[in-house]
C-alpha positions as CSV (number, residue, x, y, z in Angstrom):
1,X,62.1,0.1,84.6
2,X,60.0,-3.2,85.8
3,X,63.4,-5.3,86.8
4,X,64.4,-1.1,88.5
5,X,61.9,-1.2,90.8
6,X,61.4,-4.2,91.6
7,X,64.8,-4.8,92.4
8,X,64.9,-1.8,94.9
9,X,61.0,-3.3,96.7
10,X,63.4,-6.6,97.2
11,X,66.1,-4.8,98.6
12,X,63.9,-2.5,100.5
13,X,62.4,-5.6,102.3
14,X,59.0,-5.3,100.8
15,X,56.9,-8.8,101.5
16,X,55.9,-10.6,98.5
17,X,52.2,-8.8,97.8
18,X,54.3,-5.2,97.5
19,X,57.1,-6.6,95.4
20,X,54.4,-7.9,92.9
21,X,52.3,-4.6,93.0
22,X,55.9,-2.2,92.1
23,X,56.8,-5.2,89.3
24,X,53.0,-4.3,88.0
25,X,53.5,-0.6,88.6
26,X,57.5,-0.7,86.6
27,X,55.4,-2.7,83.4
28,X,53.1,0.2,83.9
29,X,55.2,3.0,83.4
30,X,58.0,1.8,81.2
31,X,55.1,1.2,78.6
32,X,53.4,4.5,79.6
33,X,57.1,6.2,79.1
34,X,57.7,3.9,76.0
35,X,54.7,5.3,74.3
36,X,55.0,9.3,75.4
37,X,58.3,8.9,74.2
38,X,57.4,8.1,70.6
39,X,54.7,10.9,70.7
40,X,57.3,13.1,71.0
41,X,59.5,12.2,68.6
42,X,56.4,13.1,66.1
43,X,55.4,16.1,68.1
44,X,57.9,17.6,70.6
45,X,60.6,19.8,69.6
46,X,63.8,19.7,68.7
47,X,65.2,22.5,70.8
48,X,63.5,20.8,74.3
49,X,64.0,17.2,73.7
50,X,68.1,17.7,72.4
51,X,67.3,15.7,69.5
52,X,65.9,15.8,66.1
53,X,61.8,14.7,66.1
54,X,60.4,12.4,63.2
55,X,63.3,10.3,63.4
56,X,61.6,6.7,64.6
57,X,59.1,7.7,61.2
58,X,62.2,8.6,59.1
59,X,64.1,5.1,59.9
60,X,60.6,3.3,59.6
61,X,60.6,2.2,63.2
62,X,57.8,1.0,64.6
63,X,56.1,3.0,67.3
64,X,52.9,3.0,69.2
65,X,51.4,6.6,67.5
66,X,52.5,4.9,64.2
67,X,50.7,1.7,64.6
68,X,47.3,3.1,66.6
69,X,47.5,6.9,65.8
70,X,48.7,10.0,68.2
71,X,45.3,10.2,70.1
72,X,45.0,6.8,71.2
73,X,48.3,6.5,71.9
74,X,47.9,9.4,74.3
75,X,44.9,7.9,75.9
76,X,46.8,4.5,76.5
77,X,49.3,6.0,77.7
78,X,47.1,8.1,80.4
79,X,45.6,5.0,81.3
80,X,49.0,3.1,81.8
81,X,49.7,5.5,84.0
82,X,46.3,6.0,86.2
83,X,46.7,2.3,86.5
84,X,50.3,2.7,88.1
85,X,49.4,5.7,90.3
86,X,46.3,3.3,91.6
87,X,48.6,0.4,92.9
88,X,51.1,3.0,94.1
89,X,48.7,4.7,95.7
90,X,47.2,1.3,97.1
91,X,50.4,1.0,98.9
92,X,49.8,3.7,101.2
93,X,50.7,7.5,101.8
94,X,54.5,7.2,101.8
95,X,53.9,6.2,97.6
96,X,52.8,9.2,97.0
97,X,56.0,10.0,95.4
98,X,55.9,6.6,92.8
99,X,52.2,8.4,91.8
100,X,53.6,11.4,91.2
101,X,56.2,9.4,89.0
102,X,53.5,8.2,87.2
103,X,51.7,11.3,86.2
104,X,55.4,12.3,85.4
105,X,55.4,10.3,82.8
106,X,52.8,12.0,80.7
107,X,53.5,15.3,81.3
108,X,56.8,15.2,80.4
109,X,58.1,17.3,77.1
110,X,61.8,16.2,77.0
């Protein structure tokens, strides 16, 4: 997601401070959607997500609810995300949309 949007603030023309702050705000939310992605494979459903949950436990993967526990994995991932919002908000009104994104991320049940 980090190398995804940075790629498109280089190709957009962004200057050097705004290609930094999107790298930041792609680490953000790949770790943010990283993370809300293993708390639903232990809590989401199997019907809404299209595939069985518990798997990542029953291969003994390691995950971030595995390692640090379902709440604080949630709350990490909330603050990954109010992180990225801030920067893409800090770019101005027309990032909006790469907030929303963000808040996306946590939010999401599939």
């Amino acid at each position: 997601i980090r190398a995804a949007v940075g790629s498109g603030a280089m190709l957009g023309g962004g200057d050097e401070s705004q290609i930094e702050t999107l790298l930041e705000y792609g680490r953000l939310i790949g770790l943010a959607f990283q993370i809300q992605d293993d708390i639903l494979d232990v809590e989401g459903d199997a019907a809404t997500l299209g595939k069985v949950v518990g798997s990542d436990t029953r291969l003994g993967k390691a995950t971030y609810p595995g390692l640090v526990g379902l709440d604080p994995a949630r709350e990490k991932a909330r603050e990954l995300v109010s992180r990225a919002a801030d920067l893409a908000l800090a770019l101005g009104p027309s990032a909006e949309p790469l907030a929303a994104v963000a808040r996306y991320i946590v939010e999401r049940r599939i």
